[in-house]
C-alpha positions as a Markdown table, in Angstrom:
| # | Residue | x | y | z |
|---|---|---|---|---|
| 1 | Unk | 130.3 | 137.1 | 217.5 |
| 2 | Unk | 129.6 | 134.2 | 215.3 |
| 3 | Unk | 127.5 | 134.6 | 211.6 |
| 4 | Unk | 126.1 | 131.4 | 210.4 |
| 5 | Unk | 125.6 | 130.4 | 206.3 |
| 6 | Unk | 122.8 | 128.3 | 206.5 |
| 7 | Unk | 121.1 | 125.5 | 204.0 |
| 8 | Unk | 117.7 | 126.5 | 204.1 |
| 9 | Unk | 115.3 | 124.2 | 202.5 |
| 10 | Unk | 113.4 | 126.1 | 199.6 |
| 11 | Unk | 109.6 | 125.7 | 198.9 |
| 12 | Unk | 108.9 | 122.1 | 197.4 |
| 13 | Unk | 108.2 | 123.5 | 193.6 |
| 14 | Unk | 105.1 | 122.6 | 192.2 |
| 15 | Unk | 104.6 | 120.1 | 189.2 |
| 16 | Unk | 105.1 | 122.5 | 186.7 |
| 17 | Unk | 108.2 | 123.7 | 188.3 |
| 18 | Unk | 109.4 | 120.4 | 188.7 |
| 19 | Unk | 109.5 | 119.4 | 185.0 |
| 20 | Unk | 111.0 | 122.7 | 183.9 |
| 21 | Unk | 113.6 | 121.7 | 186.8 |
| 22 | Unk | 114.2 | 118.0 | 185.3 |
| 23 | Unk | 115.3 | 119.7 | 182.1 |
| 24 | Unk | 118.0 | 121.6 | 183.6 |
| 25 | Unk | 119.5 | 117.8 | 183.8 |
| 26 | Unk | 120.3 | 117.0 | 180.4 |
| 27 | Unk | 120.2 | 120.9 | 179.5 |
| 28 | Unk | 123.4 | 120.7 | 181.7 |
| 29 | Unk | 124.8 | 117.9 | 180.6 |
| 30 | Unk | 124.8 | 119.5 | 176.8 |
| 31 | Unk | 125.9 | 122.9 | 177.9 |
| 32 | Unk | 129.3 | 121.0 | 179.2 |
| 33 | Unk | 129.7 | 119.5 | 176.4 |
| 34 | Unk | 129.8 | 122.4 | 173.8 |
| 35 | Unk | 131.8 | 123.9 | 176.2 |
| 36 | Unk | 134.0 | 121.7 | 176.4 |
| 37 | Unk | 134.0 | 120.5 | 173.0 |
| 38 | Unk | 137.9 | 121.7 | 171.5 |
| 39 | Unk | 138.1 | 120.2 | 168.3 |
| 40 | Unk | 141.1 | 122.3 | 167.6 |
| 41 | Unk | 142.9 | 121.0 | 171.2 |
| 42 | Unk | 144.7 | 118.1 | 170.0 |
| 43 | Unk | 146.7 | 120.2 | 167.4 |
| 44 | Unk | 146.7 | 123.4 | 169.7 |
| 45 | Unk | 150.7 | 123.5 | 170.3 |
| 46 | Unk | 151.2 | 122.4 | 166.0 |
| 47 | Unk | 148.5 | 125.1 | 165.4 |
| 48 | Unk | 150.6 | 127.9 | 167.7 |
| 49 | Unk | 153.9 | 126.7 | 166.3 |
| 50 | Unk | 152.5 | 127.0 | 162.6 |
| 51 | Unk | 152.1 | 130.8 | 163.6 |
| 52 | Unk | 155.4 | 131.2 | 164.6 |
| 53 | Unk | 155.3 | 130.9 | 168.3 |
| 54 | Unk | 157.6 | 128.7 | 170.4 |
| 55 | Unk | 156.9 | 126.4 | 173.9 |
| 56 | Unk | 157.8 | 129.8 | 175.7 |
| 57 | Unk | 155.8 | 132.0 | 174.1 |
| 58 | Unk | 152.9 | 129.0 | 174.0 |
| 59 | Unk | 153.0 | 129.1 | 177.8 |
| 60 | Unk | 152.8 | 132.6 | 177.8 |
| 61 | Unk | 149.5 | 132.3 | 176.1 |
| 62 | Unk | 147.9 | 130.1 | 178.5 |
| 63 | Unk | 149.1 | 132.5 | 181.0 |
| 64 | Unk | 147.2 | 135.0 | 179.3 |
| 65 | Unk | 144.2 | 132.3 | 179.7 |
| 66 | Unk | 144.7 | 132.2 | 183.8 |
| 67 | Unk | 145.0 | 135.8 | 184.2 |
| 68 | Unk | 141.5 | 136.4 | 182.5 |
| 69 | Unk | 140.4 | 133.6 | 184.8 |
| 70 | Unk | 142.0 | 135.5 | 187.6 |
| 71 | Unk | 140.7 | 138.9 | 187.2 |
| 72 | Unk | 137.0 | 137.2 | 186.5 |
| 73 | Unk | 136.6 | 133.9 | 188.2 |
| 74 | Unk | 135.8 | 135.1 | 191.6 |
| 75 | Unk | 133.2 | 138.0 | 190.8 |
| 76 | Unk | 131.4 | 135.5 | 188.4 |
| 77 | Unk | 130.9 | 133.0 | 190.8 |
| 78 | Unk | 129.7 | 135.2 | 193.3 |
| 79 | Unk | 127.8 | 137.3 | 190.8 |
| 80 | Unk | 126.4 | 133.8 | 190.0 |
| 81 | Unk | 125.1 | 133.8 | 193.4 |
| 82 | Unk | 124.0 | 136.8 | 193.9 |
| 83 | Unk | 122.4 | 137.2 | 189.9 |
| 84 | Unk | 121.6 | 133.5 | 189.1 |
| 85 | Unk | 123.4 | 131.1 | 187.7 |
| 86 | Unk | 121.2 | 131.3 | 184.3 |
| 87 | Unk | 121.9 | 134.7 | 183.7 |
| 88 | Unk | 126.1 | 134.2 | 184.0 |
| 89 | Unk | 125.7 | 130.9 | 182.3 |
| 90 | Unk | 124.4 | 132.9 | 179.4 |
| 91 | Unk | 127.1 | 135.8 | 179.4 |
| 92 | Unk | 129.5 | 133.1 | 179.6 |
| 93 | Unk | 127.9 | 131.8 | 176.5 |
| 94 | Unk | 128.0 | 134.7 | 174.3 |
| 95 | Unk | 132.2 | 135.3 | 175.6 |
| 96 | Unk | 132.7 | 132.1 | 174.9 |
| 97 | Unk | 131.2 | 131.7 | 171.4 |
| 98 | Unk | 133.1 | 135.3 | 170.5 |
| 99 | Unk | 136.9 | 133.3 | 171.8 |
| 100 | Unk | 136.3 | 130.6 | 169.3 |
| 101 | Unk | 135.5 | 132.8 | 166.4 |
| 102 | Unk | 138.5 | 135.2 | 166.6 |
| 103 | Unk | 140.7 | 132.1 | 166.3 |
| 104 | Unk | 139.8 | 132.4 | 162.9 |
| 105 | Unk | 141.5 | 135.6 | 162.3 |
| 106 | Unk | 144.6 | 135.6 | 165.0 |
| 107 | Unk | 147.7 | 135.3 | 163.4 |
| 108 | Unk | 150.0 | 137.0 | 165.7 |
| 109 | Unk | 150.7 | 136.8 | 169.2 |
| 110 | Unk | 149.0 | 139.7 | 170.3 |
| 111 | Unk | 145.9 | 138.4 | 168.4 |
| 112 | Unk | 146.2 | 135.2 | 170.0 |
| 113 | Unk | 146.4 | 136.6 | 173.3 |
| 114 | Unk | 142.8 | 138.4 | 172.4 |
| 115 | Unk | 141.7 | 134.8 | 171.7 |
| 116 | Unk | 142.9 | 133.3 | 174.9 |
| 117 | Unk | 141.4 | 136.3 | 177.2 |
| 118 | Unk | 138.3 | 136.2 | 175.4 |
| 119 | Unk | 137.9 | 132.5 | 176.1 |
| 120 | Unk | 139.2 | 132.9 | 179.7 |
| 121 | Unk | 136.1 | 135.2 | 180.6 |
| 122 | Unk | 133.6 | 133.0 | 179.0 |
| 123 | Unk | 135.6 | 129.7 | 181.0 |
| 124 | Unk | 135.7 | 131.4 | 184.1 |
| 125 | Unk | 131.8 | 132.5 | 183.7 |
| 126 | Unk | 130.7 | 129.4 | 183.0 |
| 127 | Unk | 132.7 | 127.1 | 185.1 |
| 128 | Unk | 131.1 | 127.3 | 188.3 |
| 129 | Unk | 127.4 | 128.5 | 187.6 |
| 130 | Unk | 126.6 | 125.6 | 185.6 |
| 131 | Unk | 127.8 | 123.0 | 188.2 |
| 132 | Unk | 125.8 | 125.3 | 191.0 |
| 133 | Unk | 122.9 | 125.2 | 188.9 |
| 134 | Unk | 123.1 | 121.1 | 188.7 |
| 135 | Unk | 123.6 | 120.9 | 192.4 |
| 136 | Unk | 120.6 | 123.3 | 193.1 |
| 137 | Unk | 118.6 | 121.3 | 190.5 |
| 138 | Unk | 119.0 | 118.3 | 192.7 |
| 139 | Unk | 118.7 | 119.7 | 196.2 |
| 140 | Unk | 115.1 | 121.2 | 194.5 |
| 141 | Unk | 114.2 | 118.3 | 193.5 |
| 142 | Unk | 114.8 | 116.6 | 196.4 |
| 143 | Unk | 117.6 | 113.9 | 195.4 |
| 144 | Unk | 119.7 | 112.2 | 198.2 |
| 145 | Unk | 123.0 | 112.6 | 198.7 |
| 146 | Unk | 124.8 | 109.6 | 196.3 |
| 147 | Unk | 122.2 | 110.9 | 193.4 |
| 148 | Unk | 123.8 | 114.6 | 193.7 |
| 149 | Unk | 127.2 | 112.4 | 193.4 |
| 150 | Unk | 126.5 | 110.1 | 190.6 |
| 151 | Unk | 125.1 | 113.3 | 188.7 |
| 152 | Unk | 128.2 | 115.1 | 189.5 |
| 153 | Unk | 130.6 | 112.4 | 187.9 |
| 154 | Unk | 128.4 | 112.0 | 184.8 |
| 155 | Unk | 128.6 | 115.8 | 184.4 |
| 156 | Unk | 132.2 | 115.4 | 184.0 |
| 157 | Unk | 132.2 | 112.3 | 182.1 |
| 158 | Unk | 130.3 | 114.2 | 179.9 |
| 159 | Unk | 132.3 | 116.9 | 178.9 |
| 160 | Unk | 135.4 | 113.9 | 179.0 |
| 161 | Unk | 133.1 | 112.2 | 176.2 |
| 162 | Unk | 132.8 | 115.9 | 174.7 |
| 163 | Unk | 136.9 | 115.8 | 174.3 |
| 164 | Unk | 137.1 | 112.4 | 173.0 |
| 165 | Unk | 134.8 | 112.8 | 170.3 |
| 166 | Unk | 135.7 | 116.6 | 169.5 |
| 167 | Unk | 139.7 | 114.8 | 169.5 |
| 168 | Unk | 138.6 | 111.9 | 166.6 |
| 169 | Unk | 136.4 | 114.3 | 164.8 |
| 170 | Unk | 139.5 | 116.6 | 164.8 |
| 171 | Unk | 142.0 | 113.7 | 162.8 |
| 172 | Unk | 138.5 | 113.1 | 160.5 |
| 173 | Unk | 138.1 | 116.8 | 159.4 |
| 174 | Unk | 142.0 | 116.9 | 158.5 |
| 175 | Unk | 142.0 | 113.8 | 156.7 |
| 176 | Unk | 138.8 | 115.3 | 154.4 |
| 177 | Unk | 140.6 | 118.9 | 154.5 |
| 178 | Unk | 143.6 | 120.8 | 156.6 |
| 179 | Unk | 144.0 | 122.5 | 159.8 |
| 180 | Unk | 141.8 | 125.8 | 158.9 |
| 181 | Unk | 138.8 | 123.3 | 158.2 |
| 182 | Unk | 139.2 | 122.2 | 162.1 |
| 183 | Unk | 139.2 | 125.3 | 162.7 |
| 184 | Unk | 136.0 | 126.3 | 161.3 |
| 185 | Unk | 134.6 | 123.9 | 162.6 |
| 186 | Unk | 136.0 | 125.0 | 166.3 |
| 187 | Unk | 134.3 | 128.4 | 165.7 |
| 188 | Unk | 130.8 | 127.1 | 164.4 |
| 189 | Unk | 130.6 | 124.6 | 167.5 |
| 190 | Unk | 131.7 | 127.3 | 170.1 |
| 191 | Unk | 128.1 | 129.0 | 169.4 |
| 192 | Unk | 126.7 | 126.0 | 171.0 |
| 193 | Unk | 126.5 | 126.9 | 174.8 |
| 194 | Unk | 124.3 | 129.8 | 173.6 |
| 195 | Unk | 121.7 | 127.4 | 172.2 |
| 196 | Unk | 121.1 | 125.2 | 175.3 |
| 197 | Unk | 120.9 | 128.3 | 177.8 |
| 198 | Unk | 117.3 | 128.2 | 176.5 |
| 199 | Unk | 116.5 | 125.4 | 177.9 |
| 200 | Unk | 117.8 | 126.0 | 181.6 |
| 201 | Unk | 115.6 | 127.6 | 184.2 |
| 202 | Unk | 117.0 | 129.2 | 187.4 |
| 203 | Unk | 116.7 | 126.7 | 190.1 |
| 204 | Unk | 114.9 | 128.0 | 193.9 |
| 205 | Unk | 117.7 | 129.4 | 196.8 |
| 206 | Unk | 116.9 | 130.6 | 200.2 |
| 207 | Unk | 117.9 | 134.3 | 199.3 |
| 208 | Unk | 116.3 | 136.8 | 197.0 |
| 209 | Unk | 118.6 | 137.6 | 193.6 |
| 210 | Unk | 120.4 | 140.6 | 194.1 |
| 211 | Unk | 120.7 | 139.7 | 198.0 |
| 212 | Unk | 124.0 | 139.5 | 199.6 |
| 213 | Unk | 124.8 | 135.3 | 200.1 |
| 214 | Unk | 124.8 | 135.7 | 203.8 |
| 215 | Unk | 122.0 | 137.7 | 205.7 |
| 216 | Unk | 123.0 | 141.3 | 207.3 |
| 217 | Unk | 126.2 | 142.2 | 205.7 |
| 218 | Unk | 127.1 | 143.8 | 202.5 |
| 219 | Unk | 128.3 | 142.2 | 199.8 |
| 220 | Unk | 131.9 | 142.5 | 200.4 |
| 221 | Unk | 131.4 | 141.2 | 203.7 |
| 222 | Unk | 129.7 | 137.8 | 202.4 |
| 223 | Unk | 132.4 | 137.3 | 200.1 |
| 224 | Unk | 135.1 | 137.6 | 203.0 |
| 225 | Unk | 133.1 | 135.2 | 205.0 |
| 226 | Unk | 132.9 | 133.2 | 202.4 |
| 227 | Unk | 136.9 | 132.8 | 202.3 |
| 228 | Unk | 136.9 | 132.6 | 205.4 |
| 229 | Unk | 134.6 | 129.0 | 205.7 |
| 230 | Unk | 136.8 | 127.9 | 202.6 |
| 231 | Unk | 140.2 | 128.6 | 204.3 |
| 232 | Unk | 139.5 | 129.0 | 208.3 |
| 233 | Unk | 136.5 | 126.6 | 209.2 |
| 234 | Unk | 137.8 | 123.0 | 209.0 |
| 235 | Unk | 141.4 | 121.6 | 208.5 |
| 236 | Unk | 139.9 | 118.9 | 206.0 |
| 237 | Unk | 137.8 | 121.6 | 203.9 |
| 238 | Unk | 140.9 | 124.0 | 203.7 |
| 239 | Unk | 143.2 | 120.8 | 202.2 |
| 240 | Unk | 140.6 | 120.0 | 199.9 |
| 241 | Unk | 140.8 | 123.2 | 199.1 |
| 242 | Unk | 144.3 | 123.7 | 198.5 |
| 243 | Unk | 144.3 | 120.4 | 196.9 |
| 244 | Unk | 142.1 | 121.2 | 194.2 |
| 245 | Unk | 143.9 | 124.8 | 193.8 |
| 246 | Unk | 147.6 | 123.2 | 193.5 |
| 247 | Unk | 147.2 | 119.1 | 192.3 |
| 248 | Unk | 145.5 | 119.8 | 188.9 |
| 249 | Unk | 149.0 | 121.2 | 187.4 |
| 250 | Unk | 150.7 | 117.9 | 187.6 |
| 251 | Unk | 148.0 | 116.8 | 185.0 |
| 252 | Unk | 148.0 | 119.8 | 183.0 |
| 253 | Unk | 151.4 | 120.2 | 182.4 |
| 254 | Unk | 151.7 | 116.9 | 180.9 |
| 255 | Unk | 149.0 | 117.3 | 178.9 |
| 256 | Unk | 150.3 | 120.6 | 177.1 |
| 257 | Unk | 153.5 | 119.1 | 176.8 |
| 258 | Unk | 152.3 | 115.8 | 175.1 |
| 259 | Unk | 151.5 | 117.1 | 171.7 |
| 260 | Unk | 155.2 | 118.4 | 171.5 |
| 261 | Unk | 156.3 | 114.8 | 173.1 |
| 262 | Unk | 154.7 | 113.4 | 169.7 |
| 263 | Unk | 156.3 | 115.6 | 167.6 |
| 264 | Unk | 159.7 | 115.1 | 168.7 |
| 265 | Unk | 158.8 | 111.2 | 168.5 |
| 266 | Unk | 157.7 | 111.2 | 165.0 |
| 267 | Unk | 154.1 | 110.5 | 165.3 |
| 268 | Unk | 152.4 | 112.3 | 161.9 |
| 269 | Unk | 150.0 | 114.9 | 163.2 |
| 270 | Unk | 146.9 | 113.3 | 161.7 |
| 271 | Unk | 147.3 | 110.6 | 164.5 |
| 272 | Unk | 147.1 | 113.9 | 167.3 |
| 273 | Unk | 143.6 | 113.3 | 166.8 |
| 274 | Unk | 142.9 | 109.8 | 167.6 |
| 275 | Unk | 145.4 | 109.4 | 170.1 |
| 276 | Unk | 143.6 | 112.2 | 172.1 |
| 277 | Unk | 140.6 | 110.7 | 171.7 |
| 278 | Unk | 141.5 | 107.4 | 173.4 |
| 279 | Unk | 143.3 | 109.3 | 176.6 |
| 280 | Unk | 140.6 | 111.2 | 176.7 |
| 281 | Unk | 138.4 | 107.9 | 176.9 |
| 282 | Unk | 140.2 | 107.0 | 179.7 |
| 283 | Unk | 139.3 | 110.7 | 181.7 |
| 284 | Unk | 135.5 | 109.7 | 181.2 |
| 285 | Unk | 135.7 | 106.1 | 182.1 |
| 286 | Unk | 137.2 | 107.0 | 185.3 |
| 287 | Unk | 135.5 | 110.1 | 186.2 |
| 288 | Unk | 132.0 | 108.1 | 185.4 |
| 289 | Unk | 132.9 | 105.3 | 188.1 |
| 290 | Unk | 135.0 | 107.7 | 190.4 |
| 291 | Unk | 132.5 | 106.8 | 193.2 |
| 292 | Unk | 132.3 | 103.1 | 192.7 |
| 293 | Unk | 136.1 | 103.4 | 193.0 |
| 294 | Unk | 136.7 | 105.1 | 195.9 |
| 295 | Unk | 133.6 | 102.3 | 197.4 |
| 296 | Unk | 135.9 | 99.8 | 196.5 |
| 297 | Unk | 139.5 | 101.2 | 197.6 |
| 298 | Unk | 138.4 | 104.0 | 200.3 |
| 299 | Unk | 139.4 | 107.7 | 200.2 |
| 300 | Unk | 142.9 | 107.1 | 201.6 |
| 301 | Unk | 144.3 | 104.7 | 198.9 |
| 302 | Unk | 142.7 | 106.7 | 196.3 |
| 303 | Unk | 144.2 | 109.9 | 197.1 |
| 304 | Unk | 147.7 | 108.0 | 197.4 |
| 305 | Unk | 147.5 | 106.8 | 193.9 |
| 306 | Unk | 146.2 | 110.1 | 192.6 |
| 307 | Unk | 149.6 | 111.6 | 194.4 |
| 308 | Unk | 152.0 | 109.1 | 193.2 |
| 309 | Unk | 151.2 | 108.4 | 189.9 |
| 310 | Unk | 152.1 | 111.7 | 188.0 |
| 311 | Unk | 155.6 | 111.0 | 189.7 |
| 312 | Unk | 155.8 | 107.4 | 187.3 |
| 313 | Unk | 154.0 | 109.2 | 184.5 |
| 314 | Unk | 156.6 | 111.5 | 184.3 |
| 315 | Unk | 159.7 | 109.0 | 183.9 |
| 316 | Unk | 157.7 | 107.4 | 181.8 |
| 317 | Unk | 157.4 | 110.2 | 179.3 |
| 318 | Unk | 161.0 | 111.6 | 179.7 |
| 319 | Unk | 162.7 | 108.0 | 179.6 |
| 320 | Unk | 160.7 | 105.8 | 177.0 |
| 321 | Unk | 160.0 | 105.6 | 173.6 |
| 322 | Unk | 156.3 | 105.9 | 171.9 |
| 323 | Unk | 154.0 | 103.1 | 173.4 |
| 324 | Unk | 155.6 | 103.1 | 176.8 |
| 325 | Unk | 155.5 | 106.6 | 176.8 |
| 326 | Unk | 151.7 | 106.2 | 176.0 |
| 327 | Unk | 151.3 | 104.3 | 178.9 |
| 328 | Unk | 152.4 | 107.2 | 180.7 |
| 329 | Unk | 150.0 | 109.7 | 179.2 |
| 330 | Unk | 147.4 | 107.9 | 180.4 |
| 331 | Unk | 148.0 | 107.7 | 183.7 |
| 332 | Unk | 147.5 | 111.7 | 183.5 |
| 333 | Unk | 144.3 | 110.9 | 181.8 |
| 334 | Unk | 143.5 | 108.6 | 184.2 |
| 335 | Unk | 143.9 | 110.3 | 187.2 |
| 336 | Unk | 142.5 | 113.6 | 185.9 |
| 337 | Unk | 139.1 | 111.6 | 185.8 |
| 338 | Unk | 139.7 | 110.8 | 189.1 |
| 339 | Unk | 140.8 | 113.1 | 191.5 |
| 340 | Unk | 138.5 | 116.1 | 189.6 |
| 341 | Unk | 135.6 | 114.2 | 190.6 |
| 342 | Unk | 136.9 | 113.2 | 194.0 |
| 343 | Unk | 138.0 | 116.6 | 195.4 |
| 344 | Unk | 135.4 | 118.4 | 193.8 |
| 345 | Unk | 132.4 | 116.5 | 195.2 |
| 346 | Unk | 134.2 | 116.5 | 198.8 |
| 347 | Unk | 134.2 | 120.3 | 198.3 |
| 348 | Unk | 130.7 | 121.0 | 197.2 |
| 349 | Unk | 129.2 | 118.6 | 199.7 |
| 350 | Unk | 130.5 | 120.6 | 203.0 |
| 351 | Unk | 129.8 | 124.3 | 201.3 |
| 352 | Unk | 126.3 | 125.8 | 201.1 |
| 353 | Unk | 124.3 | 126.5 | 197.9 |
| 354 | Unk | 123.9 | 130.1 | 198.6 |
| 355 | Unk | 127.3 | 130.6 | 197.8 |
| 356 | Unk | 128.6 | 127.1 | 195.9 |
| 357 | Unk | 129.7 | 128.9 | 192.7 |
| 358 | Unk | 131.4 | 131.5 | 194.6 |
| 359 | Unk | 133.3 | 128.3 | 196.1 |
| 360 | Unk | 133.9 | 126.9 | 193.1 |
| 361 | Unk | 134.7 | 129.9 | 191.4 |
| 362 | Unk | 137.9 | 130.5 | 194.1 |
| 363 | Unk | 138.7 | 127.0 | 193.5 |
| 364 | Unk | 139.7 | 127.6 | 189.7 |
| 365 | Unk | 140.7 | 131.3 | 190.3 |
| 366 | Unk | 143.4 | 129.1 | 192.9 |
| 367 | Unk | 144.2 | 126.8 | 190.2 |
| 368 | Unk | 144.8 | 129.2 | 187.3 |
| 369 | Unk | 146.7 | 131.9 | 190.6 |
| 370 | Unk | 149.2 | 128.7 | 190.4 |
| 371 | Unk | 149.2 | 128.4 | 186.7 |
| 372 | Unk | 149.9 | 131.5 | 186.0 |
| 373 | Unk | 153.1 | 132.0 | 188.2 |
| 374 | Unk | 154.7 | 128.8 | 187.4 |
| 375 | Unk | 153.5 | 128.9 | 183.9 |
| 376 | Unk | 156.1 | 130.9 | 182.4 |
| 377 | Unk | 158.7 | 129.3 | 184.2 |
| 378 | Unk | 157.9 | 126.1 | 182.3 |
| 379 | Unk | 157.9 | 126.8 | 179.5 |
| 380 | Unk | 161.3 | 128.6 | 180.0 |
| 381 | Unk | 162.6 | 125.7 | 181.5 |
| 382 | Unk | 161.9 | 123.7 | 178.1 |
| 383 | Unk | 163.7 | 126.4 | 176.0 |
| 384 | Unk | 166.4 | 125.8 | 178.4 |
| 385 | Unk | 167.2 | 122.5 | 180.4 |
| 386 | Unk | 164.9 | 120.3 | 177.1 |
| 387 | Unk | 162.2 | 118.1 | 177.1 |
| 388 | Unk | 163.6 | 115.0 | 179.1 |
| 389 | Unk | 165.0 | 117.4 | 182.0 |
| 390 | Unk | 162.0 | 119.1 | 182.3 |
| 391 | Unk | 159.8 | 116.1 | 182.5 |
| 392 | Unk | 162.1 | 114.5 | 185.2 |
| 393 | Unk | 162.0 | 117.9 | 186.9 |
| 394 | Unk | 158.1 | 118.2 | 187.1 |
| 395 | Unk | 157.7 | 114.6 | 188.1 |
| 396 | Unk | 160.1 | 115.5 | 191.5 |
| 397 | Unk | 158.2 | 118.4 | 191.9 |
| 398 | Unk | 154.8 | 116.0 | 191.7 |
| 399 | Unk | 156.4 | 114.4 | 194.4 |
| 400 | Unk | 157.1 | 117.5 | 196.5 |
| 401 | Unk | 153.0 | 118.0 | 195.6 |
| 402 | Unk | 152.0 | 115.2 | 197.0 |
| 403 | Unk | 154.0 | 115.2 | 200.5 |
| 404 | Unk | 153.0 | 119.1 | 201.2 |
| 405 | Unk | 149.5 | 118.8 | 199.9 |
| 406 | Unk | 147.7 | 115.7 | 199.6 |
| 407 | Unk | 149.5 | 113.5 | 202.7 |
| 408 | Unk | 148.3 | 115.9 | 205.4 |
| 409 | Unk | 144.3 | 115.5 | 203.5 |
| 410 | Unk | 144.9 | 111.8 | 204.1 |
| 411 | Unk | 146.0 | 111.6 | 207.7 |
| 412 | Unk | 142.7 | 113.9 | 208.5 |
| 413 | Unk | 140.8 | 111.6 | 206.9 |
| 414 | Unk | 138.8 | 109.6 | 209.0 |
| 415 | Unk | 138.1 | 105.6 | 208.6 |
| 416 | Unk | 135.4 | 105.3 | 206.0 |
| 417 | Unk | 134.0 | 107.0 | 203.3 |
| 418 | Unk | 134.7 | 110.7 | 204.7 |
| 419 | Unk | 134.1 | 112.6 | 200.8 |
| 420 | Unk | 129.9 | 111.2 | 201.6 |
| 421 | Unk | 129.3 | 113.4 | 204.7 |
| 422 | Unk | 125.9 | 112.8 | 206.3 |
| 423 | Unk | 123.6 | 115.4 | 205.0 |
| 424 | Unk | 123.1 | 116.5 | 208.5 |
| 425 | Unk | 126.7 | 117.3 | 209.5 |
| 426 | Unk | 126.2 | 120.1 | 206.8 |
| 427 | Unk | 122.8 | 121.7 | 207.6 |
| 428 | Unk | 125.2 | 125.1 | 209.1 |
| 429 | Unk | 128.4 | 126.3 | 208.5 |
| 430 | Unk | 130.0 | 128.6 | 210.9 |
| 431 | Unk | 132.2 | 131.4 | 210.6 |
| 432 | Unk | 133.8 | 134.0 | 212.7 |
| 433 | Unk | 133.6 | 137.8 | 212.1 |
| 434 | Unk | 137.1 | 139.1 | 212.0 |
């Protein structure tokens, strides 16, 4: 017996609707950007360290992070489905303004590690309603294909932009006052996503709110069939998947390791600021033009640069001094940009939007499953092996990455642009009751 999750078309909205609709485009756009906007980031591992934590226990915070992720990623992206993306997206909101606020007052780890579950939950609710929401916008509004993909990439760029300029405001607030200024600031600016909810209307889906995703089963049932189109359907869907579950740690580890890179080279910490700025430049430059990109080199050679290139990032960070060093920072930056923007748009154009942010929802709760186990054993491996042997370890274990996980997506790719599937190839997904 075979269910099918299909796209239904929903009722052309009227005029009305329509402009309400159009403002969920920059209303989106903004809510990123608050949300993403971490002033305090670029002195996160200092600001730790000043509170007497090491790398070890610092890793065991963002542990912390992916296990709140883990234990509410999933149910808010289906919930997102099933409630509306508005109503998470404002949750998410109030959790995440809360997180930023109790930074001002944890000074322990165990207070800390309030802070980082408090800020998981609102992540992990607003993480995949409010690129749902920007995808159902579009599809409503009856946007072709490349549109939905240009507005996917300026999404991201945005909330790149948002890092950059929260980084360069973060070395201007410690230049006029000190670290607990930033962090003031941090806790005031959290509050923002709450102020653009507002602003966003729910955007028309086939089914009714409350209504399982998929017609005649129970809830519990949608969401296994919705695993099983992720993970059974397609080869190519299941190594995006996997790819977008596994890949993102050979960016993020460097990244959390940088600040403590620039310590150990000498670099005065009001410099954290600027220098984070300018990588993160990079991020939104390349995430903005991801598409014209893979245009111009094709899927294949993309992904093979986006697998190789943590590998020389790596040596470059372990065996070079500061501005070689640099250069390898930002090919993390770079290829951050880059392959989010790829994978994810190959992902969201082959899944339904009755049950997108329950995709991307398992996506991240993937991602932060991976985190958390190898996590710890990171930032063990610093206390133990150091910094250079560590680096050179996590650049042969990018390799390692990119023969298990991204080679077998590039030999299913087909000749041509395989992440802009015709619209028609994805009109029905089917699955198979177990």
């Amino acid at each position: 017996m075979e269910t099918k999750i299909k796209i239904h078309a929903p009722t052309a909205p009227n005029s009305q609707e329509r402009r309400l609709l159009r403002r969920n485009i920059p209303s989106s756009m903004w809510l990123r950007f608050f949300y993403v906007f971490g002033i305090v980031m670029p002195l996160i591992v200092p600001l730790f360290q000043s509170k007497g934590l090491d790398m070890q226990e610092i890793f065991a915070l963002q542990t912390i992070f992916a296990l709140a992720m883990l234990v509410s990623e999933v149910p808010s992206g289906y919930l997102a489905d099933v409630f509306g993306r508005r109503n998470i997206i404002l949750v998410g909101s109030i959790a995440a303004g809360l997180g930023h606020s109790q930074l001002l007052f944890a000074d322990s780890f165990a207070a800390l590690a309030v802070y980082e579950f408090t800020l998981g939950i609102g992540a992990s609710l607003l993480s995949g309603a409010d690129l749902a929401l920007l995808y159902d916008t579009e599809l409503a509004l009856g946007k072709d294909a490349n549109r939905q993909r240009r507005v996917v990439g300026k999404l991201y760029s945005v909330g790149t932009f948002s890092a950059a300029i929260s980084a360069a405001m973060c070395s201007m607030v410690l230049l006029a006052g000190g670290i607990n200024e930033v962090v003031w600031v941090q806790a005031i600016i959290g509050w923002g996503p709450l102020c653009v909810v507002y602003f966003l209307v729910e955007a028309p889906r086939p089914h009714k709110p409350s209504e399982p995703v998929v017609a005649n089963t129970s809830h519990w049932q949608a969401f296994g069939q919705i695993v099983q189109v992720l993970l059974v359907q397609s080869a190519i869907l299941r190594q995006i998947f996997l790819a977008l579950c596994i890949w993102p740690l050979t960016t993020f580890y460097a990244t959390w390791l940088l600040q403590r890179i620039w310590q150990d080279q000498g670099v005065d910490l009001i410099h954290f600021g600027w220098l984070w700025a300018a990588l993160t430049l990079l991020t939104a430059l390349f995430s903005r033009f991801s598409h014209r990109i893979e245009a111009l080199l094709g899927p294949r050679i993309l992904l093979g640069f986006i697998g190789l290139a943590p590998i020389v990032g790596f040596i470059a960070l372990a065996e070079f001094g500061f501005l070689l060093g640099l250069l390898g920072a930002a090919i993390f930056f770079i290829i951050r940009g880059l392959g989010t923007v790829l994978l994810t748009d190959a992902l969201n154009r082959r899944i339904s939007s009755d049950y997108r942010a329950t995709a991307n929802s398992l996506t991240s709760f993937g991602f932060r499953s991976s985190f958390a186990l190898t996590g710890p054993m990171v930032g063990f491996g610093f206390d133990v092996w150091g910094l250079e042997v560590l680096l050179l370890a996590l650049g042969l274990i990018s390799g390692v990455l990119f023969l298990v996980i991204l080679c077998p997506l590039m030999r299913s790719l087909p000749e041509g642009r395989v992440f802009r599937k015709q619209q028609k190839d994805m009109n029905s997904l089917t699955i198979k009751e177990a």
